[in-house]
C-alpha positions as CSV (number, residue, x, y, z in Angstrom):
1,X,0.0,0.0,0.0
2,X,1.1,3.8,-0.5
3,X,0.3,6.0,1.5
4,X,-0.8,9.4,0.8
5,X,2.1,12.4,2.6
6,X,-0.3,14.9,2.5
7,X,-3.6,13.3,3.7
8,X,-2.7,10.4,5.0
9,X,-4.9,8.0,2.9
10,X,-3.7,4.5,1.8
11,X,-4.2,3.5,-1.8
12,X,-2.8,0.3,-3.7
13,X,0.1,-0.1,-4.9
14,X,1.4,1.7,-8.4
15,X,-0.8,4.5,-8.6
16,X,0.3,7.5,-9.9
17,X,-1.7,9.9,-7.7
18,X,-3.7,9.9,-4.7
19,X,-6.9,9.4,-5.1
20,X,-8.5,11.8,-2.1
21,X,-6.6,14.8,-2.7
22,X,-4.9,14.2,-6.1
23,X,-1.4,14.8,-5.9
24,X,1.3,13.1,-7.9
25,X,3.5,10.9,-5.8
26,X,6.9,11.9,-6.0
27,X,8.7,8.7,-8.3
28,X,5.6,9.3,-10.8
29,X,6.3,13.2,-12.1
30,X,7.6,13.4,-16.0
31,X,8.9,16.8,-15.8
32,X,11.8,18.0,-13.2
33,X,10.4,20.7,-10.6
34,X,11.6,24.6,-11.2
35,X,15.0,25.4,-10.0
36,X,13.7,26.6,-6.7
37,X,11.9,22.8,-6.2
38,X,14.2,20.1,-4.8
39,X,13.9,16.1,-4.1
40,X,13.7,15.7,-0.3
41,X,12.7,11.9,-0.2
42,X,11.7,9.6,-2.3
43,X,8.4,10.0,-1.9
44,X,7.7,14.1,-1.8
45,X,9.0,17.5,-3.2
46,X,9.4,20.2,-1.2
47,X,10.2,24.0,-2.0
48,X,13.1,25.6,-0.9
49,X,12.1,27.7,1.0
50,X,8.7,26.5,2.5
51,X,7.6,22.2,3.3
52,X,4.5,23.1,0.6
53,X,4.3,20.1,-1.3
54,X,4.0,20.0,-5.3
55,X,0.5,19.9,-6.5
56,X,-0.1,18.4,-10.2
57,X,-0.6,21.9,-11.2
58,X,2.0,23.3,-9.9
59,X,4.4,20.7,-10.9
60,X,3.0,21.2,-15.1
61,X,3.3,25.2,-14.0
62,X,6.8,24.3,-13.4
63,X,7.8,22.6,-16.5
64,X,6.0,25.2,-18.6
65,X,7.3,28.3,-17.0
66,X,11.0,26.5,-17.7
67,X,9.9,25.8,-21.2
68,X,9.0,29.2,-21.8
69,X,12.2,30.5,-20.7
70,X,14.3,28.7,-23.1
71,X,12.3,29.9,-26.1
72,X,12.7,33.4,-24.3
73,X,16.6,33.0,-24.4
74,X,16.2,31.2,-27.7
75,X,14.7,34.4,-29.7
76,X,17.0,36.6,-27.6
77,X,20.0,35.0,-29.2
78,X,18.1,34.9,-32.5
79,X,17.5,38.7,-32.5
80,X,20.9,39.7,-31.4
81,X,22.9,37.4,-34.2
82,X,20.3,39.3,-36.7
83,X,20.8,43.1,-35.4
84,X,25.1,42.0,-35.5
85,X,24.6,41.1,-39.1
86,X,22.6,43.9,-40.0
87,X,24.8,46.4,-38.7
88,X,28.2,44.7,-40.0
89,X,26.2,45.3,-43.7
90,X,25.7,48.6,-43.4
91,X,29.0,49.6,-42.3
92,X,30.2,47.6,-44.8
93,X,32.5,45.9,-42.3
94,X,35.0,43.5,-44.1
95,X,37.9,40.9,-43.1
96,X,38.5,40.6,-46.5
97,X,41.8,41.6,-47.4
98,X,41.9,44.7,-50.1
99,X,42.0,44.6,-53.9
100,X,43.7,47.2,-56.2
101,X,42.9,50.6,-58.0
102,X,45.6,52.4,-59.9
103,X,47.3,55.7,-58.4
104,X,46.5,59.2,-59.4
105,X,49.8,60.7,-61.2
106,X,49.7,64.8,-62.3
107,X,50.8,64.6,-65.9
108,X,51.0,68.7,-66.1
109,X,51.2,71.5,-64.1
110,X,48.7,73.6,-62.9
111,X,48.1,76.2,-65.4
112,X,44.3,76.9,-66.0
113,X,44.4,76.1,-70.0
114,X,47.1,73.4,-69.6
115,X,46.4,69.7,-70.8
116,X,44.5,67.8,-68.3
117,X,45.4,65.9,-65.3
118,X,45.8,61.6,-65.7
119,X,45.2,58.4,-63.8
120,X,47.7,56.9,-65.4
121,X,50.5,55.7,-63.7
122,X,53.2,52.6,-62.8
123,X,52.4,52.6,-59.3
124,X,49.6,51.0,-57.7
125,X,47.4,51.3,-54.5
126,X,44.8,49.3,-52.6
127,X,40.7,49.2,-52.8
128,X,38.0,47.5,-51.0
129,X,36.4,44.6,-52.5
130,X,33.2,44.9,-53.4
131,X,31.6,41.7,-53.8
132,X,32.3,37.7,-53.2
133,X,33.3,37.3,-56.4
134,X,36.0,40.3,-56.4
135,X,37.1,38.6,-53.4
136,X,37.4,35.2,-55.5
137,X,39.5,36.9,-57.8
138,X,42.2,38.7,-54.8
139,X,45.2,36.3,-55.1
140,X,45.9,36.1,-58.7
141,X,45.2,40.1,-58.6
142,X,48.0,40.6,-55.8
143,X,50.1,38.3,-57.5
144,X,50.2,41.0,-60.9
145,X,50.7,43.9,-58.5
146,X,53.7,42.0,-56.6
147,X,55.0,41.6,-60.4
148,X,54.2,45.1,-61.3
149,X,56.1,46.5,-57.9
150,X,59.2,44.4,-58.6
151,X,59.6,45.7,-62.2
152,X,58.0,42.2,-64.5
153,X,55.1,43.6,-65.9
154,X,54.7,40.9,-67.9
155,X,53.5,38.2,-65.2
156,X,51.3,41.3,-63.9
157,X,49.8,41.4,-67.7
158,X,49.5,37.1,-67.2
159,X,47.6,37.9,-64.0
160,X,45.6,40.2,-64.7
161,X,44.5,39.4,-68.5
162,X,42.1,36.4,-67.5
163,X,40.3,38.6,-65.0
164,X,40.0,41.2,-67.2
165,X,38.3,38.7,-69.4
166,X,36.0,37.7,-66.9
167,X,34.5,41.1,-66.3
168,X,36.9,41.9,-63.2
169,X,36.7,46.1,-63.3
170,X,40.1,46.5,-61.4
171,X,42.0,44.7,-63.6
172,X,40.3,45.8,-66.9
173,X,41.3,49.3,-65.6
174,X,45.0,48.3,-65.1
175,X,45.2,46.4,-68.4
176,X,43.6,50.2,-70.0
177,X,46.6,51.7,-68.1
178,X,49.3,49.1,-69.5
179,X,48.5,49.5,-72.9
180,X,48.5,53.1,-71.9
181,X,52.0,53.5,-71.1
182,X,53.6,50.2,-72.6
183,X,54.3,48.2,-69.5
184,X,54.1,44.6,-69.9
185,X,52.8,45.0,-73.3
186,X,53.3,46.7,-77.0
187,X,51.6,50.8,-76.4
188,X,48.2,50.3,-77.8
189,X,46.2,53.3,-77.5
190,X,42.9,51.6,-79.3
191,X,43.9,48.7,-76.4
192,X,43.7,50.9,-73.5
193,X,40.1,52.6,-74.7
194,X,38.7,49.1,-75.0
195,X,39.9,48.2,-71.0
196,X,39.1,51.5,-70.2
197,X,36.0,51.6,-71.5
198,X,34.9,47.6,-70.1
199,X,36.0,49.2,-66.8
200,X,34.4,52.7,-67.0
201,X,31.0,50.9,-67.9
202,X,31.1,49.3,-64.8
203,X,32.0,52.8,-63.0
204,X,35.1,52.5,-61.8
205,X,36.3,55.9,-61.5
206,X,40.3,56.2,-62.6
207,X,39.0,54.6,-65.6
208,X,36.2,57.1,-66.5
209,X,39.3,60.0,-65.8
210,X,41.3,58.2,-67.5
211,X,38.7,57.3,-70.6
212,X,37.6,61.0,-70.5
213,X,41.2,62.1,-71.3
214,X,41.7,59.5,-74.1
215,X,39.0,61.2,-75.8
216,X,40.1,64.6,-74.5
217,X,43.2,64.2,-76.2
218,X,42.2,62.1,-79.3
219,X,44.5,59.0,-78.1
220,X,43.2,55.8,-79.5
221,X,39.9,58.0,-80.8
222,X,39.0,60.6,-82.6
223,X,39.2,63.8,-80.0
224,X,35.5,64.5,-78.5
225,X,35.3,66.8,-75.9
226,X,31.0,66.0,-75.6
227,X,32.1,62.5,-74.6
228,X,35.7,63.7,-72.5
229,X,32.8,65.7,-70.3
230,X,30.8,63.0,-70.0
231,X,33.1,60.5,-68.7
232,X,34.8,63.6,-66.2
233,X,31.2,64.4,-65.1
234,X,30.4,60.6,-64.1
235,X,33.4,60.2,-62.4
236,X,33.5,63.8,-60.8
237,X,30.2,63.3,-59.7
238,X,30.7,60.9,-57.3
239,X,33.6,62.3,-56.0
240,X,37.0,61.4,-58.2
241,X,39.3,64.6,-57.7
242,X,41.0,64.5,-61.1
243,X,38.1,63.7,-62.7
244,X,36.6,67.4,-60.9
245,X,40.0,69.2,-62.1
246,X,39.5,68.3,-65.2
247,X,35.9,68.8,-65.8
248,X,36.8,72.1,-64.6
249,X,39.1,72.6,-67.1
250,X,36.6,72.1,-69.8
251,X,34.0,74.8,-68.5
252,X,37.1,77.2,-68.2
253,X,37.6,76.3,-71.7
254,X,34.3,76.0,-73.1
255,X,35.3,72.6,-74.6
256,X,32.3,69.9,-74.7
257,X,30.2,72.0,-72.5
258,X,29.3,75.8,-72.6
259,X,32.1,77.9,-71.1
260,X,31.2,78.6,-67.4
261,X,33.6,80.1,-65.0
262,X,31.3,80.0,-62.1
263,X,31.2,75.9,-62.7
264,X,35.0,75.8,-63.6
265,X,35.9,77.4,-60.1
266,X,32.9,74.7,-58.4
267,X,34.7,72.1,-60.1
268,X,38.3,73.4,-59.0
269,X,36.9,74.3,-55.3
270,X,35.8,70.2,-55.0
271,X,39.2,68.7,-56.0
272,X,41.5,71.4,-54.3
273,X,39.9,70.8,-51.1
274,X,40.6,67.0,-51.5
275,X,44.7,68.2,-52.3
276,X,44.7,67.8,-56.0
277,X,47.1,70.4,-56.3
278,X,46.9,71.4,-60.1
279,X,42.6,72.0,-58.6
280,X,44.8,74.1,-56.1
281,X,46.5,76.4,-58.5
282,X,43.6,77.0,-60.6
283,X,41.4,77.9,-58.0
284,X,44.3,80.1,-56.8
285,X,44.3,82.0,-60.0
286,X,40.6,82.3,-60.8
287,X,40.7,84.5,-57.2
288,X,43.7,86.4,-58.2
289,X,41.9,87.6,-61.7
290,X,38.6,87.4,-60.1
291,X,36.9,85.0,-62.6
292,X,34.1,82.8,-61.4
293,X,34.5,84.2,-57.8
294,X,35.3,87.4,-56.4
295,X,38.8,88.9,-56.5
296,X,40.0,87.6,-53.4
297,X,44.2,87.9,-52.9
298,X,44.6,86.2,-49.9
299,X,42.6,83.3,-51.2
300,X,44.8,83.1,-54.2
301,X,47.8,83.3,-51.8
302,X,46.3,80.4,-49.9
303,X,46.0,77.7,-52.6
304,X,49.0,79.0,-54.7
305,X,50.6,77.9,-51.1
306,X,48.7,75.0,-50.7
307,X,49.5,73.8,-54.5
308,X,53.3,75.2,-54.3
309,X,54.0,72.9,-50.9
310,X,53.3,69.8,-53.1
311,X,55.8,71.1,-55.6
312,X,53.0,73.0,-58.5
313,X,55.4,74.2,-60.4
314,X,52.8,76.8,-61.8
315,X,51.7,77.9,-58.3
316,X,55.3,78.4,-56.8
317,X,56.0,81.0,-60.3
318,X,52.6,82.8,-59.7
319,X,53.6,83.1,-55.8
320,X,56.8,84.7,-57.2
321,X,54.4,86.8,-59.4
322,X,52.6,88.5,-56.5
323,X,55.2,88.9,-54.2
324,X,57.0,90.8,-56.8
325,X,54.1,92.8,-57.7
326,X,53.1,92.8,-54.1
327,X,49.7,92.2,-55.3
328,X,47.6,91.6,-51.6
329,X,50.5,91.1,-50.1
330,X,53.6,93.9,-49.0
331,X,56.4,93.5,-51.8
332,X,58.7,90.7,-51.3
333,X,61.8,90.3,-53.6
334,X,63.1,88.1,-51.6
335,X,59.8,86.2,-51.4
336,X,60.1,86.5,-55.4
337,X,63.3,84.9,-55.8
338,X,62.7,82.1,-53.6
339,X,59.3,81.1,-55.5
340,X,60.9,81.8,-58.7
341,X,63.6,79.5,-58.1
342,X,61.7,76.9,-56.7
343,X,59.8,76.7,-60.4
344,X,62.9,77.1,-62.4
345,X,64.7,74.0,-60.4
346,X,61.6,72.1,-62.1
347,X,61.6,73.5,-65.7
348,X,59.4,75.9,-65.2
349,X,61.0,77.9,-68.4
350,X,58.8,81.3,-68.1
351,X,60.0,81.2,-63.9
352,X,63.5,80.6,-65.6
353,X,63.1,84.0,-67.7
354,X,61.7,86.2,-64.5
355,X,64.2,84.3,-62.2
356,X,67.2,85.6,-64.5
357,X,65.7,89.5,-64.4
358,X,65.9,89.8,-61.0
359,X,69.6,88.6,-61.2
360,X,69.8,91.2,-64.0
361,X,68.4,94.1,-62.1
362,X,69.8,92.7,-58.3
363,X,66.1,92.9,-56.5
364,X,66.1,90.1,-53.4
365,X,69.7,89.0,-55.2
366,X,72.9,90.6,-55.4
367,X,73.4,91.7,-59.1
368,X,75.2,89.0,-60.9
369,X,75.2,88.8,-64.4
370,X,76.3,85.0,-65.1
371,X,73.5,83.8,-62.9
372,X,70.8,85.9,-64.8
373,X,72.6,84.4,-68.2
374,X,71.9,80.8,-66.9
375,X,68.9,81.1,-66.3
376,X,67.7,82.9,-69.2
377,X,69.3,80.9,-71.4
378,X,67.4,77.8,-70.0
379,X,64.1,79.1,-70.6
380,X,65.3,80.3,-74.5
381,X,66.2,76.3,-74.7
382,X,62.6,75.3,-73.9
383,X,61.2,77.8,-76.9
384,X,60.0,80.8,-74.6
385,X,59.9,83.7,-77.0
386,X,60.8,86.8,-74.7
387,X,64.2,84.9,-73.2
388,X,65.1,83.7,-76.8
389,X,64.9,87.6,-78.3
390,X,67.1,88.7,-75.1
391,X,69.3,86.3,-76.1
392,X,69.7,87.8,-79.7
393,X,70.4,91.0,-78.5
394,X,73.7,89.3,-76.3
């Protein structure tokens, strides 16, 4: 016979429950008691913290509030893996290791009607990947820009050939810049549109600088300036600084697109405040002549500076310009001749020609007439009219 904790009553042998007052013996229960419950004899459960003993009800109360709290954790972890995810998406967080873009090389100086700037260039930098299969294509990619930075172009050209093929933007962009220059390969102008183009289709931007130049220039193309504006305006718009240079270039000009100073000097004012120094220098000189913006010397002084710290040849001759002219700033011959000089070290012919005058007339120099003779002589060798007549008249 069992008999009953609670009320005492005997009933037979193997039943599950009492049958005056209904509670489960103890060796009968299916589902463990709650964490607070605990076994004190064979027979009964008893809380911790009272002798109450475990009713049915509160034994499936138990088992139900524990089942509940699993599914509670469950969905917990569920949402939390899902809100990680989401947020590593949309900062576009990434261990995946970089791919390759090629550097931004000037090509002129600064000068406001010179030839425009290039992408072109032997050196290379890295990229983000943007997709799986960009990420699929990494190792043979690093393998041509290893090649390319320890002088064998041609294993970069075996490297990146096949990717090109297979629609890979980075490398169609390189292959447009090989061709380009004749690295790895024979110089194919008509070569380096085609890559360009594959690559500028799928908007990468040196290639849309780079394609807007070739038909700029007329390389590999007959010379449109409708389509050179195009390709400058896609790339500018989102941001590529030679791309804006240029495209300023073109309204200064009135080449492909209506001449526009005002949009020339926007176009100048976005790339010079990312650096692009020849944007620097131009900007500088549309607020020394006042065209597009206000006359404005100390702005002109402040990107001529800007541009002539990173070696603008152009800007380091027009800072000799003002400071000899003392033109919003006191007169500086001193100033003059350093600027000057700075330009003439790089070929600068026409800061060769006023370089050598101020030797001639001894203003921030002492007079010295072999020094003025050197220099004026080296800007007659590159064609500039006014040193080669001097030079008649020694």
């Amino acid at each position: 016979m069992n008999q009953c904790p609670k009320c005492g009553f005997s009933s037979e042998v193997g039943r599950r429950e009492c049958p005056k007052c209904g509670i489960i013996f103890a060796k009968f229960l299916a589902q463990k008691a709650s964490p607070q419950k605990k076994y004190l004899s064979e027979d009964i459960i008893l809380d911790d913290l009272s002798t109450d003993i475990i009713t049915p009800n509160e034994a499936r109360h138990a088992g139900d509030a524990d089942h509940k709290v699993l599914l509670f954790l469950i969905g917990l972890i569920f949402i939390c893996v899902v809100a990680i995810g989401c947020y590593l998406k949309l900062s576009g967080s990434s261990p995946v290791p970089d791919s390759i873009v090629p550097a931004s090389i000037v090509s002129e100086n600064g000068e406001a009607s010179g030839a425009r700037e290039s992408s072109l260039g032997s050196s290379y930098k890295a990229a983000t990947h943007e997709s799986t299969e960009e990420q699929n294509y990494s190792a043979d990619f690093e393998k041509g820009l290893a090649a390319m930075q320890h002088g064998d172009p041609a294993t970069a050209i075996s490297a990146w050939n096949p990717l090109a093929e297979k629609g890979y933007a980075l490398a169609q962009s390189n292959l447009g810049i090989a061709y380009r220059t004749g690295q790895g390969v024979p110089q194919d102008d008509r070569k380096a549109v085609f890559w360009f183009t594959k690559a500028a289709e799928q908007g990468e931007l040196p290639a849309q600088n780079s394609l807007g130049q070739m038909y700029d220039e007329g390389h590999g193309v007959p010379q449109n300036y409708k389509q050179a504006a195009y390709w400058y305006s896609k790339a500018a718009e989102r941001g590529e600084e030679t791309a804006q240079h240029n495209l300023g270039l073109l309204y200064l000009d009135g080449l492909g697109v209506s001449q526009d100073s005002s949009k020339a000097a926007y176009w100048f004012s976005k790339a010079a405040e990312q650096g692009q120094p020849g944007a620097q220098g131009n900007l500088g000189t549309m607020y020394s002549n006042g065209n597009g913006v206000p006359l404005d010397y100390d702005k002109a002084v402040y990107w001529f500076t800007k541009a002539a710290a990173q070696g603008n040849a152009q800007s380091q001759r027009n800072l000799g310009v003002i400071h000899e002219e003392g033109q919003g700033v006191p007169q500086d011959y001193k100033q003059a001749v350093y600027w000057y000089t700075k330009a003439a070290e790089q070929g600068h012919a026409q800061a060769q020609f006023d370089l050598g005058l101020l030797y001639v007339r001894g203003k921030g120099v002492q007079k010295d007439d072999d020094k003025a003779l050197y220099w004026i002589r080296k800007a007659a060798y590159q064609g500039l009219p006014e040193a080669k007549k001097m030079m008649l008249l020694q």
